[in-house]
C-alpha positions in Angstrom: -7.2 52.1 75.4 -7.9 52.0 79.3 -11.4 50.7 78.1 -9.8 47.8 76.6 -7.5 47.1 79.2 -10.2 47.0 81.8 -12.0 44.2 79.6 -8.9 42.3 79.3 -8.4 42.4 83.1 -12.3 41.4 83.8 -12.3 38.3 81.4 -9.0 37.2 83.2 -10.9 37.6 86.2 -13.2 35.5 85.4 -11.2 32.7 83.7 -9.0 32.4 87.1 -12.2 32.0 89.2 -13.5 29.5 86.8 -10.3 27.2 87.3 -10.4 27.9 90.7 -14.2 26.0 91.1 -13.1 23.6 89.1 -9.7 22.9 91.1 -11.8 22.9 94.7 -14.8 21.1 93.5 -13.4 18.0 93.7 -12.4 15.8 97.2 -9.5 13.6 96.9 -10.0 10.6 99.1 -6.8 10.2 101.9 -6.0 6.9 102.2 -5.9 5.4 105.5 -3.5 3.6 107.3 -3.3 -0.2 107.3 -1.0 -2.8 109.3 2.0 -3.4 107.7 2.7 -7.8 106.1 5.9 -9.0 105.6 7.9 -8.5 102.6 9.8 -5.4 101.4 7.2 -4.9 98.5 9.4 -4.3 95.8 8.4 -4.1 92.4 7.7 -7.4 90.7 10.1 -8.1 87.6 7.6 -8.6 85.3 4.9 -6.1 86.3 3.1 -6.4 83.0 2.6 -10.1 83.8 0.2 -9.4 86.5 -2.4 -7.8 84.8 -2.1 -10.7 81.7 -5.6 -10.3 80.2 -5.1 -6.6 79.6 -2.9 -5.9 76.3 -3.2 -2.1 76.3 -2.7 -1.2 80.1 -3.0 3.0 80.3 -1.2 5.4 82.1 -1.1 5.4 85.5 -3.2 7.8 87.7 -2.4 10.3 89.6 -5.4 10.4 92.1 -8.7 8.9 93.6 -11.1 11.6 93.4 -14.5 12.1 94.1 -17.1 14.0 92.5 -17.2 15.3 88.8 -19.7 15.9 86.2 -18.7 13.1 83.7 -22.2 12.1 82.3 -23.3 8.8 82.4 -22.4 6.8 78.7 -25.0 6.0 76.3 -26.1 2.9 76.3 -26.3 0.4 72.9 -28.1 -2.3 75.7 -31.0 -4.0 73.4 -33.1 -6.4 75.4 -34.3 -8.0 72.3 -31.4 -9.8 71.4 -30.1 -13.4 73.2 -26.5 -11.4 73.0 -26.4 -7.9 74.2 -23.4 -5.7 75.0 -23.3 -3.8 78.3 -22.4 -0.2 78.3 -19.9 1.2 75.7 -17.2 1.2 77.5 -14.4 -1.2 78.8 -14.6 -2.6 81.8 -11.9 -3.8 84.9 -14.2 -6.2 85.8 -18.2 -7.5 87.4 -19.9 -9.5 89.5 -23.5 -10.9 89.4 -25.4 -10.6 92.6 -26.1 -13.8 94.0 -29.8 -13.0 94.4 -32.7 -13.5 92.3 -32.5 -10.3 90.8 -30.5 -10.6 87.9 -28.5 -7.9 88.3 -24.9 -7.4 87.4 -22.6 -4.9 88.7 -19.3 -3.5 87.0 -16.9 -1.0 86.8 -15.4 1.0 84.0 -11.7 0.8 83.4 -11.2 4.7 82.2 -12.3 6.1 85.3 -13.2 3.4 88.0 -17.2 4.5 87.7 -19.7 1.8 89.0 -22.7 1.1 87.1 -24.8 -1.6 88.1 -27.4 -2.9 85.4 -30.6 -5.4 86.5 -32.5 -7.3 83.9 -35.4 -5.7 81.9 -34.0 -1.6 83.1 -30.9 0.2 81.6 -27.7 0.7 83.1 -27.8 2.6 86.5 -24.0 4.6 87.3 -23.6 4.2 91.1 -20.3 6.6 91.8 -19.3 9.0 90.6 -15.7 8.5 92.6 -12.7 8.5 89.8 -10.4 5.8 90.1 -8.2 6.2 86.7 -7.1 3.8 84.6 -8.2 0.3 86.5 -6.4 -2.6 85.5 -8.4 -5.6 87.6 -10.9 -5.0 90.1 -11.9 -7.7 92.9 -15.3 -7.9 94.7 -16.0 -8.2 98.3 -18.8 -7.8 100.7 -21.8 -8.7 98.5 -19.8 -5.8 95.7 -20.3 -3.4 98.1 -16.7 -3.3 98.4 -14.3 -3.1 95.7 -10.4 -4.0 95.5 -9.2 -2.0 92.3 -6.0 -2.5 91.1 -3.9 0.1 88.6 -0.4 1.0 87.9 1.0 3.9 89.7 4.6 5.4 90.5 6.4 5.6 94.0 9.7 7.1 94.1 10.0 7.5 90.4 9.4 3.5 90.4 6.5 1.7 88.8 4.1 -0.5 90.9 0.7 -1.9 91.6 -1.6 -0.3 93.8 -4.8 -1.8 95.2 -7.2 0.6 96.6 -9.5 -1.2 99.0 -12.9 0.7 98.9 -16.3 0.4 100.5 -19.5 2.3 98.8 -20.7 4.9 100.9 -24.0 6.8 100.8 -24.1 10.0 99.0 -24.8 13.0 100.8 -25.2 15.1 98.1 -28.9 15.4 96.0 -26.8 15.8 92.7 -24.5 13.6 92.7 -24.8 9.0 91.9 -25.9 7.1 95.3 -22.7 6.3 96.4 -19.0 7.4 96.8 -16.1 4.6 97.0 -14.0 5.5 100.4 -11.2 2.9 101.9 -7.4 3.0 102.0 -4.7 1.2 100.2 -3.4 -2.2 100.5 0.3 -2.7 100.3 2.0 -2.2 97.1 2.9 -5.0 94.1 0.4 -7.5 95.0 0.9 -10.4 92.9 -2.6 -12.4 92.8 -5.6 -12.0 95.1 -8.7 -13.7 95.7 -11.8 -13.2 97.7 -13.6 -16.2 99.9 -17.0 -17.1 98.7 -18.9 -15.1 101.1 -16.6 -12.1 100.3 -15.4 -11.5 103.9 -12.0 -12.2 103.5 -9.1 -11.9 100.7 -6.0 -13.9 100.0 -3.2 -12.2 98.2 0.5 -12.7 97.4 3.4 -10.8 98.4 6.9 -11.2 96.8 10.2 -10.9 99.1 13.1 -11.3 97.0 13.2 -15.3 96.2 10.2 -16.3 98.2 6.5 -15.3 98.2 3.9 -14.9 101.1 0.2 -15.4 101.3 -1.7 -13.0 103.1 -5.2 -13.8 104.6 -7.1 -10.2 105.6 -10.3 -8.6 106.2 -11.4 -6.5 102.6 -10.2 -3.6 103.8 -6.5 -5.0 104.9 -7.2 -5.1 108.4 -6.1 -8.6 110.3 -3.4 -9.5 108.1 -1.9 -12.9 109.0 0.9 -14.9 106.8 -0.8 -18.1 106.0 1.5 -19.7 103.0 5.1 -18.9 101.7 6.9 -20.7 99.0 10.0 -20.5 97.1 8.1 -20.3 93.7 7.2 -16.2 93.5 4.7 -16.4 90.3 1.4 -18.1 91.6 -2.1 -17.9 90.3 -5.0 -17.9 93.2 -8.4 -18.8 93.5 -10.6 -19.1 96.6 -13.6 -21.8 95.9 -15.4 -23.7 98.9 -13.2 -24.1 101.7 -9.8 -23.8 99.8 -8.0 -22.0 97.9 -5.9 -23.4 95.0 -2.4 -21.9 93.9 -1.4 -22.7 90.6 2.1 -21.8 89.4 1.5 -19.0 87.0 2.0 -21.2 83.2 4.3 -21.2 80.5 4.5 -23.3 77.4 7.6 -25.3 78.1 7.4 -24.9 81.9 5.9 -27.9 84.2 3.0 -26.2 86.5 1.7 -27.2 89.9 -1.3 -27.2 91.9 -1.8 -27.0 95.6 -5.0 -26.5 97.8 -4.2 -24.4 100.8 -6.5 -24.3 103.9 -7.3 -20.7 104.5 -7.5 -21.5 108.2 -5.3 -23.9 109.1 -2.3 -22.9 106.5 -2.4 -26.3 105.4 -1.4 -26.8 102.2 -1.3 -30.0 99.4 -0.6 -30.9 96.2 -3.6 -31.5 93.6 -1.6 -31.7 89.9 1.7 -33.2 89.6 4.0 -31.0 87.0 2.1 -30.6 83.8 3.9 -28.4 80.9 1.9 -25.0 80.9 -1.0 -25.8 83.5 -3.5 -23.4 83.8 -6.8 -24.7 86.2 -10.3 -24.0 87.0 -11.6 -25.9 89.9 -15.1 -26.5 90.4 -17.0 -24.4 93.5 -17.6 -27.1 95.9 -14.6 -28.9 95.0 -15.6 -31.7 93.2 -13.3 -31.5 90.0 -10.8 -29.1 89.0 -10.4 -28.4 85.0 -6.9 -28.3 83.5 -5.3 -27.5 80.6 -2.0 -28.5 79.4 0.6 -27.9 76.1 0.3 -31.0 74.4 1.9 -32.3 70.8 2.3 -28.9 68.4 2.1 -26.5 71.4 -1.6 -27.1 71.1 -4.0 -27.1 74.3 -5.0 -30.4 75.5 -8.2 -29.8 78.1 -9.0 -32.8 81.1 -11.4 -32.7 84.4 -9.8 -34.7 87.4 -12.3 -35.6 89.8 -11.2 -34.5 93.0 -13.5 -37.6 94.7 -12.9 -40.5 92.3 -8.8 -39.0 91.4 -10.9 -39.7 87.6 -8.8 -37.6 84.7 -11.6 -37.1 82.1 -9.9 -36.0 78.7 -12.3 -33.8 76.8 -12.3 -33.2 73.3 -12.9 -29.0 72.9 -9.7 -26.8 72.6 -10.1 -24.3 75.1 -8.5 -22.8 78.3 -10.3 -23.3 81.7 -9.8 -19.3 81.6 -12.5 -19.7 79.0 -15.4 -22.2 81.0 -17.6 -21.7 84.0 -19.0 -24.2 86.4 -23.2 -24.8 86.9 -24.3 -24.6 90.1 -27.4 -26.4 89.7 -26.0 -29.4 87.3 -22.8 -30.5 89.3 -21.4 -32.3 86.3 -22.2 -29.1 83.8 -19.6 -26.7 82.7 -20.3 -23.6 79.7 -17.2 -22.6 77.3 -16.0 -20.7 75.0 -14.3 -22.2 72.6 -12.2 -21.0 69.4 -13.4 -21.8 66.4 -9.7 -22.0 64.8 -6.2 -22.3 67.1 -3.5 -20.8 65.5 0.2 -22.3 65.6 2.3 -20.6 69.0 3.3 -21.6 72.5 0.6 -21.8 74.3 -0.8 -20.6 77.1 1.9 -17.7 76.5 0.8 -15.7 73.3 -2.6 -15.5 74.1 -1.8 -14.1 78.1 0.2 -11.7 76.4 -2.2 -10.6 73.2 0.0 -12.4 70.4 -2.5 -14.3 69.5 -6.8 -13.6 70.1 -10.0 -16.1 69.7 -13.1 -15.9 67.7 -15.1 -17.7 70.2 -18.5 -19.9 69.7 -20.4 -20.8 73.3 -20.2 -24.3 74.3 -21.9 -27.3 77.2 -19.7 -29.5 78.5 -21.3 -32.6 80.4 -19.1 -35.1 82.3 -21.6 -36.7 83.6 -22.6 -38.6 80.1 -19.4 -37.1 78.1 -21.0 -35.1 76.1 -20.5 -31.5 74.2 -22.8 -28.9 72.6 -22.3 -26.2 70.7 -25.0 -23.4 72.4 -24.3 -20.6 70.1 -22.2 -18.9 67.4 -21.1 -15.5 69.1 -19.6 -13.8 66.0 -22.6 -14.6 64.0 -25.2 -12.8 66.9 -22.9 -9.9 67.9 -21.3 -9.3 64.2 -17.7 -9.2 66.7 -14.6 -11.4 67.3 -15.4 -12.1 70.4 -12.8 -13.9 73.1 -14.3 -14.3 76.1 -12.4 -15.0 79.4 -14.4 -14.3 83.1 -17.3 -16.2 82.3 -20.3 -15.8 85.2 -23.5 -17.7 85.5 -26.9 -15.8 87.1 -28.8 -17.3 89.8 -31.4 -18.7 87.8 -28.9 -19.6 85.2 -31.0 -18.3 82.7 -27.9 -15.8 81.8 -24.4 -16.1 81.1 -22.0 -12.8 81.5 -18.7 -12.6 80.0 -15.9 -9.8 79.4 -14.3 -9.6 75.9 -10.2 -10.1 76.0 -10.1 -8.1 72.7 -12.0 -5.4 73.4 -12.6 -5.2 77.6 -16.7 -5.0 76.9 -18.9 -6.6 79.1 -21.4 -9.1 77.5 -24.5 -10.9 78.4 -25.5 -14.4 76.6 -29.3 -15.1 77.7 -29.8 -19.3 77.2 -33.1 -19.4 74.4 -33.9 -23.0 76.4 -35.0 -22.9 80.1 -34.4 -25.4 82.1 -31.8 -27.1 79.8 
C-alpha cells in the first residue's frame, strides 16, 4: 500500500511542476501609460457596429502574452495558380509593403500572430506574441507597428481595446524574429485611420452626444483634438493630405462627406446628403467613389471628380468597400462586383452579414468609360468569395483581398502585364 501511495504522490509531483512551467513560461506584456484625450470613453451603443465586416466576432481576451509554442499553420499557398489563398487561417487584416518586393504582411485573427509572406517563398510567422481574438488591426510605421483592435471587459462592461504595438527584436534563438510590445490607446474608439506615411493616426472618440477626432503619434503619444461634431457614428479615411469623414450609412438615412485638414483642423463638405452613402476617395484626391440606395433599395455607384465637381454614373453594382484605386493609371479603379444582388436595404444587410456576394473581379476606366470583367473568382478558387479590403502591389502586377464570408486572405495575380 505505502508503495502505491508513494507513486501516487510522485506522479502528482510531477503534474504540479509541469503546470507550473507552463504558467511561468509565458511574459505578459504591461501596458504603458499614455496621455489621457477628452471624452469619458463610454461604451458605444452599438459596439457590434464598429467592427461591421466581422459577422462572428469571438470572445474577448483576457491577455497579450508573449511566447508560446503554437506551431506555425500549414500552408495550402500554390504559386501555380492566378488565385491563391494565403495561410489557412482568418485574418484581422494586411498590408503590402510599398517596396518592390512583393511582399504582404498580415495578422491572424485567433491569436494576433504576424506572418508576413513575399512572392515566390511560403509564409514566414514573425511573432510569436498572442493577442486573442483580433477584430481589425491598423498599420503604421512601414507595418512595423500594429494597432489591434478586440473586444474586452472593464468593470464587468464590454468595450474596445486597441493595443498599439511596435515589433521588437527577439532575443531569444527559439522563438519568431520579433515580439509586439506597446501600450493601449484609450478605450471604445470608434474609427481610426493611419496617414500615408504611417506616422500619424486619426481616431474618433464619443462623449455623450458629440464625437472628437484625435490626431496622435502610433503609439498615442501627442494627442491633440482636431475635429468634433454633433454626429457620433463617422467613418474615416486618411488619403493624401486629408482625411475624409463619412457619416457611417444606412439605407433610408441621408450620409455626408467632409474632408478634414489633419493640420489645420479645417474641415469641408465634399457630398451633399445622399440616402446610405458609403465612399472611397481616390489617393491623391482626384475623385472620390460613392455609392448610394437608389430605386428598389438597390446600389447605385458614381465617381465625382474632385477637380472638374464631374459626377460620373457607372454602370456595375458594387460598393466602393468593394474597389481599389491604380496608382499608376490615375483614371483606373479594380472591383469586385456581385454577380447577383439580392432584394434588402442596402448598405445595411450586407455590414451586418444578412446578406453575402459571390464576387467576379472587375476594371473600371473613367477616363474612356469603360468596364471589364478580369476574372470569375468562384470559378478559379471553387469559393463564394466577397471581397472587401482590396490592395494593389507596387508593380501592380498583384491584387490582395480579404474574404467577408470567410476572413481569408487572397491574392489575384493580373495574367496581362502592363494592362
Amino acid at each position: 500500500m505505502n508503495k502505491w501511495i508513494l507513486i501516487l504522490i510522485t506522479i502528482l509531483a510531477i503534474l504540479l511542476a509541469g503546470a507550473m512551467f507552463l504558467f511561468f513560461n509565458g511574459t505578459r506584456v504591461k501596458p504603458e501609460a499614455t496621455s489621457e484625450t477628452p471624452g469619458s470613453l463610454s461604451i458605444i451603443d452599438r459596439i457590434q457596429n464598429i467592427f461591421s465586416q466581422t459577422e462572428n466576432p469571438q470572445d474577448p481576451p483576457t491577455s497579450i502574452i508573449e511566447g508560446g509554442s503554437t506551431p506555425p499553420p500549414p500552408s495550402n499557398e500554390n504559386l501555380a495558380l492566378p488565385l491563391e489563398r494565403i495561410g489557412n487561417n482568418p485574418i484581422a487584416g494586411f498590408m503590402v509593403h510599398d517596396d518592390t518586393s512583393n511582399k504582404v504582411r498580415y495578422m491572424e485573427s485567433a491569436l494576433g500572430h504576424i506572418y508576413e509572406k513575399e512572392e515566390g517563398k511560403m509564409s514566414e510567422r514573425l511573432t510569436n506574441t498572442t493577442i486573442a481574438h483580433v477584430q481589425n488591426v491598423y498599420w503604421a510605421e512601414a507595418g512595423e507597428r500594429v494597432l489591434a483592435q478586440f473586444l474586452s471587459t472593464n468593470t464587468n462592461q464590454l468595450v474596445v481595446a486597441t493595443f498599439s504595438g511596435k515589433l521588437q527584436e527577439s532575443n531569444s534563438e527559439n522563438e519568431t524574429p520579433f515580439v509586439v510590445r506597446g501600450s493601449f490607446l484609450p478605450e471604445n474608439i470608434i474609427d481610426m485611420s493611419v496617414s500615408p506615411r504611417g506616422e500619424k493616426i486619426f481616431y474618433l472618440l464619443k462623449d455623450g452626444g458629440e464625437s472628437f477626432g484625435i490626431r496622435a503619434n502610433p503609439d498615442g503619444s501627442s494627442a491633440q483634438t482636431i475635429f468634433r461634431s454633433l454626429i457620433t457614428e463617422w467613418l474615416t479615411s486618411w488619403k493624401d493630405a486629408r482625411i475624409t469623414l463619412t457619416t457611417k450609412p444606412a439605407y433610408n438615412i441621408a450620409g455626408i462627406a467632409y474632408s478634414l485638414n489633419p493640420e489645420r483642423g479645417v474641415s469641408q463638405r465634399i457630398l451633399a446628403p445622399t440616402p446610405g452613402l458609403t465612399t472611397n476617395e481616390h489617393p491623391e484626391g482626384t475623385y472620390i467613389l460613392y455609392a448610394k440606395n437608389g430605386e428598389g433599395n438597390l446600389m447605385t455607384l458614381a465617381a465625382l471628380n474632385q477637380r472638374t465637381n464631374e459626377v460620373l454614373p457607372l454602370s456595375l453594382k458594387t460598393l466602393p468597400e468593394k474597389c481599389v484605386w491604380s496608382k499608376e493609371k490615375e483614371d483606373v479603379l479594380y472591383c469586385g462586383v456581385p454577380e447577383t444582388i439580392f432584394p434588402g436595404n442596402y448598405p445595411d444587410d450586407w455590414y451586418q452579414g444578412k446578406i453575402s456576394f459571390t464576387d467576379t473581379l472587375w476594371e473600371v476606366n473613367l477616363n474612356t468609360k469603360t468596364t471589364l470583367k478580369i476574372a470569375d473568382l468562384e470559378a478559379l478558387s471553387g469559393e463564394s468569395l466577397d471581397i472587401i479590403d482590396l490592395a494593389l502591389s507596387k508593380d501592380e502586377e498583384s491584387l490582395y483581398f480579404k474574404d467577408k464570408r470567410g476572413g481569408m486572405l487572397w491574392q489575384y495575380r493580373f495574367t496581362t502585364p502592363n494592362r
